[in-house]
Z-matrix of the N, CA and C atoms (Angstrom, degrees):
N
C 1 1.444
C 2 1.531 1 110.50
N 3 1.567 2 113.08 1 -32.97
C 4 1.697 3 109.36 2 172.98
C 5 1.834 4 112.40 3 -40.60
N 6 1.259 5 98.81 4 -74.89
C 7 1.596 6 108.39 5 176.23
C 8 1.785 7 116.25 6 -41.89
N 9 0.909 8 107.17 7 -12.08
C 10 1.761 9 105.85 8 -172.78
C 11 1.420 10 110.43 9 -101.36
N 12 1.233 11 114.81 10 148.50
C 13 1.625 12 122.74 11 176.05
C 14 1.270 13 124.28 12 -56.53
N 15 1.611 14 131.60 13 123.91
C 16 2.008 15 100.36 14 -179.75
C 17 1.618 16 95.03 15 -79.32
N 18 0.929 17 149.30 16 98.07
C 19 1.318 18 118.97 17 149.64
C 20 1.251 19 113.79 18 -86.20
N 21 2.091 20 101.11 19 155.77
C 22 1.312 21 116.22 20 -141.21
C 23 1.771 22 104.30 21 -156.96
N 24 0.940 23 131.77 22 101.66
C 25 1.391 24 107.61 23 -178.78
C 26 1.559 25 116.76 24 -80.11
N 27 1.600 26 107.18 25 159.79
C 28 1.601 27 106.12 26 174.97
C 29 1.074 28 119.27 27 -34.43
N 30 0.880 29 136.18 28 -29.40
C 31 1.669 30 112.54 29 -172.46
C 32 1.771 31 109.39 30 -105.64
N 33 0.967 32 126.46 31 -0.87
C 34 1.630 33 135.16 32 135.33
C 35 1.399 34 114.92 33 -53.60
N 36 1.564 35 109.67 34 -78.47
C 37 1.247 36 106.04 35 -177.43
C 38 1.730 37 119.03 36 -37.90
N 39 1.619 38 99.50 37 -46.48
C 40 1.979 39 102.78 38 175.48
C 41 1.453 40 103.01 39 -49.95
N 42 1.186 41 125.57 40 -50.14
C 43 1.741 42 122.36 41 -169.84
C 44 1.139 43 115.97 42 -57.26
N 45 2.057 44 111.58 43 -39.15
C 46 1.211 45 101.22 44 174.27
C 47 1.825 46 107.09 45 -63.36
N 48 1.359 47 129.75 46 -66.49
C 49 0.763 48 109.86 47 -162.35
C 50 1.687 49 141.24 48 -79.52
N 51 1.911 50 100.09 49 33.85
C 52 1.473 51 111.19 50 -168.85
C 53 1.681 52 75.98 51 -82.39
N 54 2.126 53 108.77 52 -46.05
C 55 1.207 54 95.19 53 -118.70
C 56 1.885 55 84.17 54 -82.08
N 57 1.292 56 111.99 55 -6.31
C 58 1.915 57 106.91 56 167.26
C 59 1.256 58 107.25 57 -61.99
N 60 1.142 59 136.66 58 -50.12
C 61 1.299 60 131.67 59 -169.96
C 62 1.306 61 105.18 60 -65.79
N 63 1.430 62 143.93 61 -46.92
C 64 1.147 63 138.58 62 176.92
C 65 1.425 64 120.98 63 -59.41
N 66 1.120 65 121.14 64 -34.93
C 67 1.562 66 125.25 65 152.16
C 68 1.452 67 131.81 66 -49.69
N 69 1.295 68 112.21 67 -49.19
C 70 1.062 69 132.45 68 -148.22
C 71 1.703 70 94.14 69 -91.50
N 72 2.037 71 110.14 70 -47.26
C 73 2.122 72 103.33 71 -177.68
C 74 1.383 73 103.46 72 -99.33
N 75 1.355 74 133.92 73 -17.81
C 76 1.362 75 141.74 74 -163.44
C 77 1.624 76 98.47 75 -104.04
N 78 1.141 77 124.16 76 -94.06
C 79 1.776 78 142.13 77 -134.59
C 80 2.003 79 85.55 78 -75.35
N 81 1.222 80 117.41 79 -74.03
C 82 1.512 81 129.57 80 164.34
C 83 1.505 82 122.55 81 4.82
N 84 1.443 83 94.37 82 -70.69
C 85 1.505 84 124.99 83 -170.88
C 86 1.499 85 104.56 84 -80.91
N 87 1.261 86 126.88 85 -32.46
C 88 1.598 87 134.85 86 -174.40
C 89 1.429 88 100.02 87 -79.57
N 90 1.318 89 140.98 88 -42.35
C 91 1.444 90 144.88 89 -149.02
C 92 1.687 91 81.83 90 -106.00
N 93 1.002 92 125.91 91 -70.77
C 94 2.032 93 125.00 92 -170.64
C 95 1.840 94 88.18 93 -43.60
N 96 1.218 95 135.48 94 -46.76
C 97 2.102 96 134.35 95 -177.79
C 98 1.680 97 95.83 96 -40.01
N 99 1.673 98 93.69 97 -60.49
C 100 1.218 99 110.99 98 -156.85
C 101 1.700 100 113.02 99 -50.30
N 102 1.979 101 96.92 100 -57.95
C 103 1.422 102 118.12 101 173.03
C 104 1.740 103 107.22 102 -36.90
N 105 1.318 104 105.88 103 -56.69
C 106 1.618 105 119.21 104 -163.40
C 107 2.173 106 119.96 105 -51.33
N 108 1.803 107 91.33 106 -42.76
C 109 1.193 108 135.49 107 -166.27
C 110 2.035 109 82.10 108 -79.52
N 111 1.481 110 111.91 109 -62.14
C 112 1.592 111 77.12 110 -178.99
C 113 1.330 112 137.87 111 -117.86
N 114 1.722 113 97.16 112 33.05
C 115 1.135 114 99.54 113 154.67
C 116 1.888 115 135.32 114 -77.02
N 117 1.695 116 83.13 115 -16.56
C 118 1.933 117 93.24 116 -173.79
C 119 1.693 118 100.44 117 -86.12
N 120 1.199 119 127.39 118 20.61
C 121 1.331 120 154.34 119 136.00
C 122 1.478 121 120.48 120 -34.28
N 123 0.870 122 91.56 121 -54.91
C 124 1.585 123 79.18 122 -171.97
C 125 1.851 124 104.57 123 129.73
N 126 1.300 125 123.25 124 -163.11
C 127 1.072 126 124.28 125 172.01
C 128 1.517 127 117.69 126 -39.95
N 129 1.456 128 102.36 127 117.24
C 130 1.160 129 112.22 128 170.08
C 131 1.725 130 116.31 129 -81.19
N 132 1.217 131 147.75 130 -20.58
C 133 1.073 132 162.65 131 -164.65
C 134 1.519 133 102.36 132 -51.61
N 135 1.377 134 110.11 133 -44.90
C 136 1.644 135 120.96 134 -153.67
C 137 1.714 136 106.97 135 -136.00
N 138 1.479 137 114.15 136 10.07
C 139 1.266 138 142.78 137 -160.23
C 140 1.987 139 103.32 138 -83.14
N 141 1.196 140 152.98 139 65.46
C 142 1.381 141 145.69 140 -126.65
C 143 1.925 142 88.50 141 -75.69
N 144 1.659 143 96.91 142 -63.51
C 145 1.152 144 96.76 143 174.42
C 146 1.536 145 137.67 144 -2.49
N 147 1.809 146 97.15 145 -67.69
C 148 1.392 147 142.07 146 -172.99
C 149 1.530 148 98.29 147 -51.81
N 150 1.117 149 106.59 148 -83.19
C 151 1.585 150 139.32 149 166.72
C 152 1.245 151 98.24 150 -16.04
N 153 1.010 152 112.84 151 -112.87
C 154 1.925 153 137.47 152 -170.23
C 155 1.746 154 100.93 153 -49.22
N 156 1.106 155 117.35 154 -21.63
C 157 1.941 156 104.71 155 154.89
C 158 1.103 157 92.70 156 -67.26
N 159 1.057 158 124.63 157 -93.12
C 160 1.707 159 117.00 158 -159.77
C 161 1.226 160 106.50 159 -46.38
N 162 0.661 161 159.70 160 35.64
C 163 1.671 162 143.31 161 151.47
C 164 1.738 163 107.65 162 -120.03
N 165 1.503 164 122.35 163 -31.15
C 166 1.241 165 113.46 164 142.17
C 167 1.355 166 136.87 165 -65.16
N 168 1.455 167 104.52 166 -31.03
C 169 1.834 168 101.43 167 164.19
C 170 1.360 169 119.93 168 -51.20
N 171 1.515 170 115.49 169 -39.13
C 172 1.097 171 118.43 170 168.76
C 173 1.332 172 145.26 171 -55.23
N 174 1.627 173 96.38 172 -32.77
C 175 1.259 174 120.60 173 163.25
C 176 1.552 175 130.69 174 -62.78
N 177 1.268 176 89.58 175 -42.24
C 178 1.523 177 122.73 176 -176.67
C 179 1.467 178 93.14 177 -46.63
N 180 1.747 179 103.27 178 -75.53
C 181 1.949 180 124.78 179 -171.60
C 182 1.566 181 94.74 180 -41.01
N 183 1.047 182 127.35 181 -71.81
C 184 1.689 183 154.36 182 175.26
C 185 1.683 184 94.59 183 -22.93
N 186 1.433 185 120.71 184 -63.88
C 187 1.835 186 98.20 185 178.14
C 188 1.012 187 87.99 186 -78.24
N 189 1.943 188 154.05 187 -83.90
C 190 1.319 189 129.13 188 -132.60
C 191 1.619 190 113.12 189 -57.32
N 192 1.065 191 123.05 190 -19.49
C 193 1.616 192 101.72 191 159.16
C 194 1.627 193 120.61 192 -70.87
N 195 1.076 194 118.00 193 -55.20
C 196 1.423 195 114.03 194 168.69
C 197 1.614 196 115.09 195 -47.98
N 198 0.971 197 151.81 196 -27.58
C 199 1.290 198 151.59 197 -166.58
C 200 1.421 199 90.07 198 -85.70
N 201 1.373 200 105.78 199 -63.30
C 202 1.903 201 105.73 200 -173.87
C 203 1.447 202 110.30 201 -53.50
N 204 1.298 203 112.50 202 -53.59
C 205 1.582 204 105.53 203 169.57
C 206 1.699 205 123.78 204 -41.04
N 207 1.134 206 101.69 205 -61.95
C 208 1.736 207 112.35 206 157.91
C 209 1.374 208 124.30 207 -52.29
N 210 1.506 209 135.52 208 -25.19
C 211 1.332 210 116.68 209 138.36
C 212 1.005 211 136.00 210 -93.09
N 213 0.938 212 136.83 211 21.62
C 214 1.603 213 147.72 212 177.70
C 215 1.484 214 114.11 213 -106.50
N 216 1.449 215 112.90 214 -23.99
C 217 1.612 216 121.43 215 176.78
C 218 1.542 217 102.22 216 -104.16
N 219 1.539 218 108.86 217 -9.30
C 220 1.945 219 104.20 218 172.94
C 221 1.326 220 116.36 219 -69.36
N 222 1.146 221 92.29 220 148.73
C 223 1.589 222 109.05 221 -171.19
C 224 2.046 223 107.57 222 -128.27
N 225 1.397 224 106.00 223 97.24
C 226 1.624 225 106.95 224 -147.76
C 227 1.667 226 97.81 225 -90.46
N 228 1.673 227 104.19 226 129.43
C 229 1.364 228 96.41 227 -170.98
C 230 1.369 229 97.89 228 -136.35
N 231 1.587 230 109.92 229 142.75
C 232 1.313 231 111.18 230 -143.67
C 233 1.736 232 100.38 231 -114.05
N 234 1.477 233 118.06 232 100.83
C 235 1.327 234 127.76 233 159.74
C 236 1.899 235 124.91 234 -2.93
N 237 1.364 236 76.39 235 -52.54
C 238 1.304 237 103.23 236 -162.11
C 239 1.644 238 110.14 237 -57.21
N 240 1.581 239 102.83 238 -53.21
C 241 1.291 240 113.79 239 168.99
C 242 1.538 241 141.18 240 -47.20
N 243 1.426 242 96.24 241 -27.88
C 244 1.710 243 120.14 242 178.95
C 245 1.487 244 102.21 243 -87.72
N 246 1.150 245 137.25 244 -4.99
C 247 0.946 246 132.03 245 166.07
C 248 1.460 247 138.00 246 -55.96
N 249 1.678 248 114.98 247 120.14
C 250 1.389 249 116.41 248 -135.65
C 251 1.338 250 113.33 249 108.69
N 252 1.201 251 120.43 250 -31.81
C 253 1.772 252 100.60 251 -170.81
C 254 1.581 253 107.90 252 -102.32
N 255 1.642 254 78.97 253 152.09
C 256 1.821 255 99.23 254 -163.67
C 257 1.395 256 106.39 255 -83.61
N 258 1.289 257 136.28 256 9.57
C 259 1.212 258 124.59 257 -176.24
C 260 1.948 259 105.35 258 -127.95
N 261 1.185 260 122.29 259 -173.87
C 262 1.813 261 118.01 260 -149.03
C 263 1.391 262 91.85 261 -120.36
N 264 1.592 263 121.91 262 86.17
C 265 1.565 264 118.88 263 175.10
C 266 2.018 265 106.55 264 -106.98
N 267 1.081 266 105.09 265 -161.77
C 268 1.636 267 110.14 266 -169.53
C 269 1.526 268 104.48 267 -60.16
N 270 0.998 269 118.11 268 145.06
C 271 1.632 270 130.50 269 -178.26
C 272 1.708 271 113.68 270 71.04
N 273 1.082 272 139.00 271 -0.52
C 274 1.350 273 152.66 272 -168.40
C 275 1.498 274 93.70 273 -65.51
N 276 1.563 275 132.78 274 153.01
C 277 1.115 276 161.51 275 167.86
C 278 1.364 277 90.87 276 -107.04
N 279 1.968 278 111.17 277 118.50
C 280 1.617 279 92.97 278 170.19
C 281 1.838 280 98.04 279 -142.14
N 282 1.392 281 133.07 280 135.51
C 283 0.961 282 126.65 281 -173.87
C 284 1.631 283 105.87 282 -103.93
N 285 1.154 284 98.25 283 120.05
C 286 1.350 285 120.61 284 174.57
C 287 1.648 286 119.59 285 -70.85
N 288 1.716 287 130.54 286 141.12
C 289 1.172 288 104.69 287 -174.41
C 290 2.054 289 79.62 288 -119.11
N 291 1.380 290 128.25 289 141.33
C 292 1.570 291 136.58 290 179.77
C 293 1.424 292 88.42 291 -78.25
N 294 1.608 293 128.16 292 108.86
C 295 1.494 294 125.80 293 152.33
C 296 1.479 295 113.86 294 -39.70
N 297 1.262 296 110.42 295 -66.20
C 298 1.609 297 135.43 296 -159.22
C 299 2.049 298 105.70 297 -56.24
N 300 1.490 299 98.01 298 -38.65
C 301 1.192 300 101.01 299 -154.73
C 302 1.682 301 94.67 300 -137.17
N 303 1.180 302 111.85 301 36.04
C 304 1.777 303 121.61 302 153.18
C 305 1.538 304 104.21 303 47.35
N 306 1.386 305 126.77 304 27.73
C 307 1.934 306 113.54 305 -168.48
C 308 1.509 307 93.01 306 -139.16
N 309 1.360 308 95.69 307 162.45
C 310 1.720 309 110.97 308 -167.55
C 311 1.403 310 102.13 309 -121.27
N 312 1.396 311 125.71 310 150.20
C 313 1.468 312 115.41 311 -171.08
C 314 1.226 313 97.98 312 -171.04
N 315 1.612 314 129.41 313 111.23
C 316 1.298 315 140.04 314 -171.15
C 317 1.788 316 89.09 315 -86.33
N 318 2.154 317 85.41 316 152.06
C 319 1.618 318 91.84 317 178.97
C 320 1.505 319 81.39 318 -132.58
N 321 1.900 320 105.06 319 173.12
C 322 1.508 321 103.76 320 158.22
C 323 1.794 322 107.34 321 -126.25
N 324 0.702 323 122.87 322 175.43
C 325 1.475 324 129.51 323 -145.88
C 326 1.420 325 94.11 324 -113.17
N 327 1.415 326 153.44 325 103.51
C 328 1.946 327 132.82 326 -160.55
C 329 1.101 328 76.99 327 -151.26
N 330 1.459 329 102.76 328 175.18
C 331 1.606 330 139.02 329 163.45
C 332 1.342 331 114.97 330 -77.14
N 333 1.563 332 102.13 331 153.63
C 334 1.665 333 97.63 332 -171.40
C 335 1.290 334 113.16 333 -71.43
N 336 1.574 335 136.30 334 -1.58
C 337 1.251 336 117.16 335 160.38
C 338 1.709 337 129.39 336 -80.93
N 339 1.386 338 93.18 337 -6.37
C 340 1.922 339 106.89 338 -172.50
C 341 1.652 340 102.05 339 -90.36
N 342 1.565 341 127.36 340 10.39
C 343 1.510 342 119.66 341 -168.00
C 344 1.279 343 104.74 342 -68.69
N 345 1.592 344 121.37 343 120.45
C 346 1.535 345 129.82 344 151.81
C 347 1.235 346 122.00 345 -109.07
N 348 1.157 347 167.48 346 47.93
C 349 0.992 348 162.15 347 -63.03
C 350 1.901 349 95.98 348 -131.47
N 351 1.274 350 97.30 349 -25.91
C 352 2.008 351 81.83 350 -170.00
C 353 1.976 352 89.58 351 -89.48
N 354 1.178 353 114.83 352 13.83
C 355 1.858 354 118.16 353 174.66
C 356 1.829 355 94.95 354 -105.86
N 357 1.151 356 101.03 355 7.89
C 358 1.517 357 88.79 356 -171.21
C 359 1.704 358 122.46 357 66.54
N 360 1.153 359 106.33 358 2.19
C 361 1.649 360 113.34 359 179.72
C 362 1.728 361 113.37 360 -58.92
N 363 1.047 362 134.43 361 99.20
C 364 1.527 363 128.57 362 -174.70
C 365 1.708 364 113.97 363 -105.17
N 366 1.145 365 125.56 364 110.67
C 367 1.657 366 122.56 365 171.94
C 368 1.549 367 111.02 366 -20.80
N 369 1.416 368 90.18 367 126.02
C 370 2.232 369 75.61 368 153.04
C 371 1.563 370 115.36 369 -74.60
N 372 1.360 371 117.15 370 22.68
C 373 1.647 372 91.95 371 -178.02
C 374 1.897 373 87.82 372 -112.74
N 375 1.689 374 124.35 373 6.65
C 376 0.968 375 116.67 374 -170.63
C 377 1.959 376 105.33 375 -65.14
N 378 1.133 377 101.74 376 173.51
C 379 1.729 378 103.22 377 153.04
C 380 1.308 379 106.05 378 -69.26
N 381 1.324 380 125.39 379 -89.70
C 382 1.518 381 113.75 380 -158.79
C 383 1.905 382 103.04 381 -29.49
N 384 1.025 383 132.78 382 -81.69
C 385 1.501 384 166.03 383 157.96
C 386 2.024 385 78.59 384 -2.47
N 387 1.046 386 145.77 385 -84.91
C 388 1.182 387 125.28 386 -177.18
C 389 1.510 388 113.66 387 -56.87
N 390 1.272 389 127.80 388 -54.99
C 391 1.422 390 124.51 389 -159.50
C 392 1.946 391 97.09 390 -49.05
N 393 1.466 392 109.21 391 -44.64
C 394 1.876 393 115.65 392 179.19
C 395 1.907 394 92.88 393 -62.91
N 396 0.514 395 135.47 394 -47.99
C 397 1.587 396 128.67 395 -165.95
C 398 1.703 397 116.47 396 -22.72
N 399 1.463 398 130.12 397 104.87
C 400 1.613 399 90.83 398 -173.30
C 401 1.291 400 110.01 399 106.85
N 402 1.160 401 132.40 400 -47.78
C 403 1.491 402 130.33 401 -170.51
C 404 1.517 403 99.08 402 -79.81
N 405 1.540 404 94.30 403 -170.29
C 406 1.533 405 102.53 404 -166.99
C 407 1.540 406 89.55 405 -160.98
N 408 1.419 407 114.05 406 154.66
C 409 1.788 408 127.59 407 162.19
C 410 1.955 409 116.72 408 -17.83
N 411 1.245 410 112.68 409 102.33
C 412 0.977 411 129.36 410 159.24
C 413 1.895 412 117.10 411 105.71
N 414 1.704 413 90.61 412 -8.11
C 415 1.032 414 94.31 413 145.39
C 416 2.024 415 147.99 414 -31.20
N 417 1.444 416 109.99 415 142.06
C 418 1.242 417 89.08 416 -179.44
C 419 1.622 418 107.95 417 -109.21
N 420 1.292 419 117.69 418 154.14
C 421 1.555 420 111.01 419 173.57
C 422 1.283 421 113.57 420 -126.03
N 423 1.412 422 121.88 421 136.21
C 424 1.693 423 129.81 422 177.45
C 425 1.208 424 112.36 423 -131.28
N 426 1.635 425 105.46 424 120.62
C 427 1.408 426 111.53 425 -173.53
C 428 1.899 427 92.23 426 -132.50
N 429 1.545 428 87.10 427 146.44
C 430 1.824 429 101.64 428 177.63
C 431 1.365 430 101.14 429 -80.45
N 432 1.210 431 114.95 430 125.87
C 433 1.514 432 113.96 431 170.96
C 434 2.104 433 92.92 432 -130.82
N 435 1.538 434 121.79 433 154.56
C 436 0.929 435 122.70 434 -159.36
C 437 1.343 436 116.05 435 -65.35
N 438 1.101 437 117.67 436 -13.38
C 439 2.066 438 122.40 437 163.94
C 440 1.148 439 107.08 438 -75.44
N 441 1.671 440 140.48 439 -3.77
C 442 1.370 441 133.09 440 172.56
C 443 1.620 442 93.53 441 122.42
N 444 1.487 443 107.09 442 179.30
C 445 1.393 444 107.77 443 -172.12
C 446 1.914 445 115.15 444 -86.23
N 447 1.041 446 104.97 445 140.45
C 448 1.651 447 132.38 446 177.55
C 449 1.635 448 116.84 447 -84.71
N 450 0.980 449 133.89 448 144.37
C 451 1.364 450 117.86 449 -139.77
C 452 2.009 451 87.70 450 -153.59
N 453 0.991 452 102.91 451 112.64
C 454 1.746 453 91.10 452 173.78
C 455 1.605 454 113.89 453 -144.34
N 456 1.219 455 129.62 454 174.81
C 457 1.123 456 161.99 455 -128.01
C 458 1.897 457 112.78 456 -143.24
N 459 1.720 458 104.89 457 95.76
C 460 1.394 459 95.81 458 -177.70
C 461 1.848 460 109.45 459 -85.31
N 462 1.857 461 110.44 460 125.15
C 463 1.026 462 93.65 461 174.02
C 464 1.560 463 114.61 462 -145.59
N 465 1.433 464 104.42 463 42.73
C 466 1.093 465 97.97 464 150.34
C 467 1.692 466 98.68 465 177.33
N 468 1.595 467 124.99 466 130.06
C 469 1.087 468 134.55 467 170.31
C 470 1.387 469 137.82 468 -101.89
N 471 1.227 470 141.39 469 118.19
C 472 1.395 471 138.27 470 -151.90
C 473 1.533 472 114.70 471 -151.84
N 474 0.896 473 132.85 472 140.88
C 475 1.454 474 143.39 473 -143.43
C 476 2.037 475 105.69 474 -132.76
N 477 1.497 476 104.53 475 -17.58
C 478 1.388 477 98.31 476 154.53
C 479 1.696 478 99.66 477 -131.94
N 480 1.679 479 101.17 478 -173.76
C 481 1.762 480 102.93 479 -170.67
C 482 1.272 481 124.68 480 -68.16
N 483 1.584 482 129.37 481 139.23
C 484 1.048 483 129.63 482 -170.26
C 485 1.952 484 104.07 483 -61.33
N 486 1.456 485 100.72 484 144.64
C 487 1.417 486 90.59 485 152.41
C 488 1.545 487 149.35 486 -73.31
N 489 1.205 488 155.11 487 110.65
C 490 0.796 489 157.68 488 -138.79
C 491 1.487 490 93.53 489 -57.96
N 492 1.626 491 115.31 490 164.25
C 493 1.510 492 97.46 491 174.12
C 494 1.627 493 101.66 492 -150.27
């Protein structure tokens, strides 16, 4: 993953950096009170307080480096801009039609830190998410998934959110 691009669109990248900031002036600062409060306690050895702060502080340090690493290697690409194009690149809304199994099921195209999977959000580094890469309306897409290969139907491409219907 070092060698690879994050791409991420704005409003990923914002999440990453709500949820650093919330660590970093809020959660941080509350657990180091806590740490401080029981260390002037007395024995720390048998101290739970003591204990289990530090091991969330740790945790704490442990994502804000990863987050910073993850924005500093993001590369923010904006949906918005591709808008208009007929073919299925990063951030794309694309509704899939299942040949095999008659059902339609919109995906969105994100960075590997934006994966939700019950929003339909799929990585571009997924399979499905590459095999769509490139295509365009009426296209077909085949991706190996471990029951054998899946076979679908591009039919409809969109570059902001579908409307609910």
């Amino acid at each position: 993953m070092a060698d690879q691009k994050n791409y991420i669109t704005p409003q990923g990248h914002a999440a990453l950096e709500a949820e650093f900031t919330q660590l970093l002036k809020v959660e941080r600062p509350e657990v180091v009170r806590v740490v401080s409060w029981a260390a002037g306690n007395g024995d720390r050895s048998e101290n739970g307080d003591y204990i289990y702060g530090k091991r969330r502080l740790r945790q704490i340090d442990s994502r804000l480096r990863f987050l910073m690493q993850r924005m500093d290697a993001a590369v923010i690409v904006d949906p918005a801009t591709q808008a208009g194009l007929e073919k299925v690149f990063f951030g794309a809304w694309v509704t899939l039609y299942a040949l095999d199994r008659d059902t339609e099921h919109t995906y969105r195209i994100v960075g590997q830190d934006e994966l939700a999977p019950t929003k339909g959000w799929i990585s571009w580094v997924s399979p499905l998410a590459k095999a769509m890469l490139g295509k365009q309306v009426g296209d077909l897409v085949r991706v190996q998934t471990p029951t054998g290969e899946d076979e679908y139907e591009i039919q409809e491409i969109s570059y902001s959110e579908p409307q609910k219907q």
